[in-house]
BATIFI-517767 format. One record per residue (C-alpha): residue in one letter; y, x, z. Coordinates in steps of 0.25 Angstrom, whole numbers, plus 5000, padded with zeros to 4 digits. Each point is the difference from the previous one (the first is absolute). Layout:
# BATIFI-517767
AYXZ/...
This chain:
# BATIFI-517767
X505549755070/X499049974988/X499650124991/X499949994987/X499850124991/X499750125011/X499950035014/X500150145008/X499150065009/X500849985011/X500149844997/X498649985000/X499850105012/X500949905008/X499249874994/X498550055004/X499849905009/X501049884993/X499249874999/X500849974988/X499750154993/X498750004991/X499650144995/X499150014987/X499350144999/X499749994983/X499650155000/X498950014987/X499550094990/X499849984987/X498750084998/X499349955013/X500349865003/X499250005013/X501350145005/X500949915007/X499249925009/X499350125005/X501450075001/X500649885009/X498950005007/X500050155006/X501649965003/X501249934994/X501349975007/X499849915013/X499849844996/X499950024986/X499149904993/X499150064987/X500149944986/X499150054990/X500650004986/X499049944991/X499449905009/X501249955007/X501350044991/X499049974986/X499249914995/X498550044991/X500350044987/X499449954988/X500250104989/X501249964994/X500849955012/X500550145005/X499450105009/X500749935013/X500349854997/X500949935010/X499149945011/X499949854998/X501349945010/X499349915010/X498850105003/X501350105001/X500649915011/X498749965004/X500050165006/X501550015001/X499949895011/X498750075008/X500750125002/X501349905006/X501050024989/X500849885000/X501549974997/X500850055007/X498950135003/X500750154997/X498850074990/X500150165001/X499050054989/X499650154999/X499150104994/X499750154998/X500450004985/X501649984999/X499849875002/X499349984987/X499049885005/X500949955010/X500849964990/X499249904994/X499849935015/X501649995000/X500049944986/X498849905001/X500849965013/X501249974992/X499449934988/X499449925012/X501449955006/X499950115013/X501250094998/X500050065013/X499250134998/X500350124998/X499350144997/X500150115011/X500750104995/X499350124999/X498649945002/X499050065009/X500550144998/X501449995006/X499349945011/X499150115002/X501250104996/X500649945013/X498750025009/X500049855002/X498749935006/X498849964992/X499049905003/X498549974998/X500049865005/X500049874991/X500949915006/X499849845002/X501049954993/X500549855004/X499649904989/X501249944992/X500349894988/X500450084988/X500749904989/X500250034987/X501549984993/X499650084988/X501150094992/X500250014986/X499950164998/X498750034994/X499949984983/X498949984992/X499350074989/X500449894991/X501650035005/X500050134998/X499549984986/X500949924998/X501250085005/X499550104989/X500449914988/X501349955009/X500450135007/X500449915012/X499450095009/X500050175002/X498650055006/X499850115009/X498850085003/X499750065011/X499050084997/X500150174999/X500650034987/X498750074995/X499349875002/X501349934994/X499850084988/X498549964998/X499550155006/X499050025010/X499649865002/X499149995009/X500149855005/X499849944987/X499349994988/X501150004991/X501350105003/X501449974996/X501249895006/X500649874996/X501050044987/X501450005004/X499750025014/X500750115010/X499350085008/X500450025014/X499050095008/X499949915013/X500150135009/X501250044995/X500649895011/X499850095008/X500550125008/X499350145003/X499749955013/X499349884995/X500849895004/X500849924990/X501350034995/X501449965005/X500349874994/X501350064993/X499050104993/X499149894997/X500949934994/X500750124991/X498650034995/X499949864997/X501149964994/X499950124990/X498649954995/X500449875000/X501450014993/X500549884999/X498749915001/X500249895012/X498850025012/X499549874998/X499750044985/X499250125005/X498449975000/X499250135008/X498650044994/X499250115003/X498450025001/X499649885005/X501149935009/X500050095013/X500950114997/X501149914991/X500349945014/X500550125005/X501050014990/X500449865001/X500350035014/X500850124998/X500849904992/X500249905010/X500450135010/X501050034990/X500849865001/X499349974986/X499349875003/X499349914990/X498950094993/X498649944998/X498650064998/X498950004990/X499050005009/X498750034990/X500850114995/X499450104990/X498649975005/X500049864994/X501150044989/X499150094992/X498749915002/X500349904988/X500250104987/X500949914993/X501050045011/X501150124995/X499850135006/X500950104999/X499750185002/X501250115003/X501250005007/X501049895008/X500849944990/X501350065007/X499750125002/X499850005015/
């Protein structure tokens, strides 16, 4: 069986020591880049491998590219296959935070043809909730070939002008409302969102415990954001391409398949100033 959105606990617990099982520890903090490799190496699950969002999940930013641009796709793969994901290879991703940065590992994965992975559920804190076993040993992994099929679920900066004079396409942010509202920006220099963009705070996918939703909450949620719009009009945003994935998966959780990502987000949005921005509340209201 092939997982394709989330996997339990007691899945993985069971797939420790499958040949064919890649674990991806993606744990990271935002304000000290140098917090997840230190973290994984005082202990992560058993066999789990460590990518580091901006040097592995990105690429360098040049100023007006976003904050986190998407890694270049055959230096991607080039790492993809080192750690011996392949076709056919079940990828378990996980963090601390939600599953925040794992997320961007399970969308590069897809906009890179690899649909079998999925996020644990729960992360690293169900896990430890559950007194399972940690590790302090790097694991050799067995070299693979990864090959790129590349997927057609990221837009451009150029698209999603454009679907502002066409209205072909509804843009949700993921950001914190406050942050949605141009308040408190911390990240950027300049606050605000894309105009006619919902707002869809990315932790509201998930429950008190911290795992995600059931997929018919998810998709109630969903559906009343979305009306009537189709999934596959639906293109995610947020900061700079990390936490829009989250969201994007909550949607395919839900049944709701199709939606694309904006990956340099508001980070690259609000560096042109000929670019609309808009201040205040969600258009709808939610």
């Amino acid at each position: 069986m092939s997982y394709t959105t989330l996997v339990d606990t007691d899945t993985l617990a069971a797939h420790l020591r499958d040949e064919r099982w890649v674990l991806i520890d993606c744990r990271h903090d935002l304000g000290n880049p140098d917090a997840g490799r230190k973290s994984y190496d005082a202990g992560h699950i058993p066999g789990a491998h460590f990518m580091r969002l901006d040097v592995d999940l990105s690429s360098p930013s040049n100023g007006r590219n976003g904050r986190h641009p998407l890694p270049d796709p055959q230096v991607l793969a080039k790492r993809l296959g080192e750690l011996g994901i392949t076709k056919g290879v079940q990828v378990v991703a996980y963090d601390d935070q939600g599953g925040m940065f794992a997320a961007r590992l399970w969308w590069l994965l897809n906009w890179l043809g690899h649909s079998t992975v999925a996020l644990l559920n729960g992360g690293l804190s169900q896990w430890l909730k559950e007194a399972r076993p940690l590790s302090s040993e790097t694991p050799s992994p067995q070299p693979a070939v990864f090959n790129v099929e590349s997927r057609s679920i990221g837009v451009s900066v150029s698209e999603v002008l454009e679907s502002l004079r066409t209205n072909r396409a509804l843009i949700v942010d993921a950001r914190s409302a406050d942050r949605y509202r141009g308040e408190n920006e911390t990240m950027d220099p300049i606050g605000g969102h894309i105009p006619g963009a919902l707002n869809r705070f990315f932790k509201n996918n998930l429950d008190a415990q911290g795992r995600f939703k059931s997929a018919e909450i998810l998709r109630a949620e969903w559906e009343a954001l979305l009306q009537h719009t189709l999934p596959e009009q639906v293109v995610h945003q947020c900061g700079s391409g990390i936490t829009a994935c989250h969201n994007a998966l909550a949607m395919e959780i839900a049944g709701l398949r199709g939606s694309r990502l904006y990956p340099g987000s508001w980070s690259e949005w609000c560096t042109d100033s000929t670019r609309p921005v808009a201040r205040g509340p969600t258009p709808s209201g939610t």
